[in-house]
N, C-alpha and C positions, 0 to 999 in steps of 0.2 A: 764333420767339418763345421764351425762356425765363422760367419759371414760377418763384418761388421764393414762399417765404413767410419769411427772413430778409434782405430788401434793407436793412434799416437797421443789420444787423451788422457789423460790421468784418472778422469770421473771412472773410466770402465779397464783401467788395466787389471786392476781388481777384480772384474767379474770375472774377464776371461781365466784369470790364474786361478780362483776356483774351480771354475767350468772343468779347466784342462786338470788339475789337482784331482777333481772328481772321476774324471772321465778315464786317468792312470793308475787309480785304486780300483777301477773297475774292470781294468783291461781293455777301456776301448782308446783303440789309436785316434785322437781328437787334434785336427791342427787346426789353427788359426789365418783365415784368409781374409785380405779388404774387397771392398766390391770394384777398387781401382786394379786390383791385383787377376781377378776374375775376368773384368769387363772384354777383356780382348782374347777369352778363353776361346778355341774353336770346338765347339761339340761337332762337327761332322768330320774332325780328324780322329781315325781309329788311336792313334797313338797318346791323342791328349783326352780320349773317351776313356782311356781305360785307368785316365787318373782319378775318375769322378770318383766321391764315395758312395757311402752306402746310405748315408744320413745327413742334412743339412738343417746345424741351428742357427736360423735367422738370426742376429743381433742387430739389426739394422732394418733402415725404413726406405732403402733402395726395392720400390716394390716391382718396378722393371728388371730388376735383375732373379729378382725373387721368382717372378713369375717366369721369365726366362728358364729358371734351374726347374721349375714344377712343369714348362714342358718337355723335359728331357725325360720323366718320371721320374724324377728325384722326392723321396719322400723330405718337405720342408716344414720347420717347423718355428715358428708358427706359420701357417699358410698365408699366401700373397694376400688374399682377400682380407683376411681379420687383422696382418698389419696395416692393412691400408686406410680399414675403418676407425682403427684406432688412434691413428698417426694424424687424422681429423677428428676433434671436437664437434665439429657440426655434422660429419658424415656418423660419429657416434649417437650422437643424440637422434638423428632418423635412421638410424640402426635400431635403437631402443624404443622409440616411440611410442608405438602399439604394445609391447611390454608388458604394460602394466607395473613396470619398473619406476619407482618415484625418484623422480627429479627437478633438479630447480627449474621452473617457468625458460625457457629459453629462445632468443630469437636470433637468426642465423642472417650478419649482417651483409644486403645485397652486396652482390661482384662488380667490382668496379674494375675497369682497364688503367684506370686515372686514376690518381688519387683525390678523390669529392673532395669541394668544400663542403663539411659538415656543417657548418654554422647556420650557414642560409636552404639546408636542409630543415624538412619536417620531423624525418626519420626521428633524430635525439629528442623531441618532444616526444614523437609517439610510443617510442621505446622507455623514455620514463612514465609516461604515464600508464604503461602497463606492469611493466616489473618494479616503478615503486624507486625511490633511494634511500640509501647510497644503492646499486650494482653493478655486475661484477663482468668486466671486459675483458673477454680470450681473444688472443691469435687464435688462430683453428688448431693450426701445430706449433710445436710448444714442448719443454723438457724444463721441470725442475723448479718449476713456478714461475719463472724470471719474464715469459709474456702475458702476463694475469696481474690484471691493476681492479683498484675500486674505485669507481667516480661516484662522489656525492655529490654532483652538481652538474648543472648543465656544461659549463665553461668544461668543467673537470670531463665531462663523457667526449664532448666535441676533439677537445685537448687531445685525450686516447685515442679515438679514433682515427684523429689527424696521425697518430704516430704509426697507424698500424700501416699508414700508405695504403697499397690496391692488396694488402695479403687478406688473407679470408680471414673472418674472425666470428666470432659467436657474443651474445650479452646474455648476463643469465639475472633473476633474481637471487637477491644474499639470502644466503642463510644463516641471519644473526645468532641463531640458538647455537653455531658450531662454527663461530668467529675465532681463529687460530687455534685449532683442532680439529684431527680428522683421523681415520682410519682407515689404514692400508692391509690389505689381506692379499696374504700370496696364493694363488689358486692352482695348481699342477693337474692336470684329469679331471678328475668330479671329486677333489678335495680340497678345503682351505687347510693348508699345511701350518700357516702360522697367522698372527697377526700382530700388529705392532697399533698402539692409542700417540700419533702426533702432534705436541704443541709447540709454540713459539711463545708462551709465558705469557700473553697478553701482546708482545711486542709487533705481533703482525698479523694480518689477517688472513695469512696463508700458514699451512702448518708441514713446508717442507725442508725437510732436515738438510739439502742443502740449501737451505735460505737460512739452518742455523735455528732449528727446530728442534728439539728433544725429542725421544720415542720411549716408550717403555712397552713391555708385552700386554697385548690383551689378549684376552678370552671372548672371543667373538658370539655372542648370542644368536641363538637359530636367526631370527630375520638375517640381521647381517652377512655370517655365512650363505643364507638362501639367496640373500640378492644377488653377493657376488660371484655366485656358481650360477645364478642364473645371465648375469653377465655376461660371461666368458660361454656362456654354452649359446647363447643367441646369434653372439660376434662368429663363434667359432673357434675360438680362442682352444689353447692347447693348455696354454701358462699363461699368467699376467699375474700383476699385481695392479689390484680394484681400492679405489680411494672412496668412501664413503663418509660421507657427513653426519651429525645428528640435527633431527627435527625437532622442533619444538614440543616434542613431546617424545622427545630419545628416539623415536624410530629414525631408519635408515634412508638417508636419501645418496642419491648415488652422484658423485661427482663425475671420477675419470677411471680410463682404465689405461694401464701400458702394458702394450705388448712385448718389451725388451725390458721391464724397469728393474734397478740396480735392486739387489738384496742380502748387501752389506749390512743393512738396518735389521734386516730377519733375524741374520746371522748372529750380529750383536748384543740383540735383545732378545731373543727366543733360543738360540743355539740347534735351532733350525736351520741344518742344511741344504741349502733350494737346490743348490747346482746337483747335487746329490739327486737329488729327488725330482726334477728336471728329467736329468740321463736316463735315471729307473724307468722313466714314464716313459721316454722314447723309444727305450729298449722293448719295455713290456706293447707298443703300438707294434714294432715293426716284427715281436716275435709272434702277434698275432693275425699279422697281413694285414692290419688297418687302414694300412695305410697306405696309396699305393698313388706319388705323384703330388696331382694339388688335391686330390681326393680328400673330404674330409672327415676328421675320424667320427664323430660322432652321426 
């Protein structure tokens, strides 16, 4: 069964018809369910117990329900914990921390009930004078670039933050050497299956292809590969697609990771089949008992 909570989206009707495409060349019976559809399910009725299946792929960041279906033992995939760390920027970034994983300088901005005034705040001084300008301002959660601004200037960070209201957000230093370019590598088990080099021509300082980005295949050099298997294997991740930047000296610095991310772009550029390759891997988890609940595999 996979889970979503955007079935009437367009961004993902495409994944799922993959997924389901993949999952009927393979023989397995895969339906598709929302977590509105779920939500009022009763697991202590025998008769709607014996609808559960045998396997659930998460597409969604309903982590209450996730975690709901992992105490029933439902083997889920990816587990409640690593979409939850994902689905946050800032709970990523002290996820990775001690790592040893390189990343941009990051500060994770205080919880506010209210929405501050920033201006007559210290904070936006303190925070540039550490990370420097222009940098780069996240919501915590976030899909597809569209809450990820650069402020070059005081007015300009205050501005942002004002907009973010009381949601959590993270500020990181730029990484001018990998200004509208980046690479995304899809990870399934303990392999990068594909990777994709994403630009926006100059035109933007984010390099995601739904902002209107171009992708072409790349050939991911050991570090890169290494980080983003070290990545997913930290979080706990099953699958994701790991977004890595270049340093000023070509190595890898590690941006984001998603735990649901589309790969329509694998598919079109590499002729890599994720959803394919997805299934194989869940199959091969649960024909070895790895998996048993929110147990996790590795």
């Amino acid at each position: 069964m996979v889970v979503n909570g955007f079935l009437r989206s367009d961004r993902f009707k495409a994944t799922y018809s993959h997924l389901l495409d993949a999952a009927e060349a393979m023989g397995i019976g895969l339906s598709v369910k929302t977590n509105i559809e779920l939500a009022p399910f009763d697991f202590a009725d025998a008769r709607e117990r014996a609808l559960l299946p045998d396997f659930v792929l998460f597409w969604d960041k309903d982590i209450c329900l996730a975690r709901l279906l992992e105490a029933q033992r439902l083997p889920v995939f990816n587990r409640a914990d690593a979409i939850e760390i994902c689905d946050s920027k800032a709970l990523t970034y002290l996820a990775l921390a001690e790592s040893g994983i390189e990343m941009p300088d990051t500060i994770i901005v205080p919880m506010a009930f209210q929405p501050p005034s920033w201006d007559g705040e210290s904070f936006p001084d303190r925070a540039i004078e550490r990370l420097g300008l222009p940098l780069v301002a996240k919501e915590s959660s976030g899909s597809f670039g569209e809450q990820v601004h650069l402020a070059s200037s005081r007015d300009e960070l205050v501005a942002v933050l004002g907009s973010f209201g009381a949601r959590a957000s993270i500020l990181q230093g730029f990484v001018e050497s990998s200004r509208g370019r980046d690479v995304r590598l899809q990870v399934v088990g303990d392999r990068v299956i594909a990777g994709i080099l994403r630009s926006s021509g100059g035109g933007d300082f984010r390099a995601n292809i739904a902002a209107g980005a171009s992708a072409e295949p790349f050939d991911a050099p050991e570090p890169f590969e290494r980080m983003a298997l070290s990545v997913c294997r930290t979080i706990g991740l099953d699958f994701a697609g790991v977004d890595i930047l270049f340093g000023e000296q070509g190595q890898p610095v590690f941006c984001e990771v998603n735990s649901n991310a589309q790969f329509e772009g694998i598919l079109a550029c590499c002729g890599v089949n994720a959803a394919a390759e997805i299934l194989a891997y869940i199959v091969s988890v649960l024909e070895k008992g790895a998996r048993n609940g929110g147990d996790a595999v590795r």
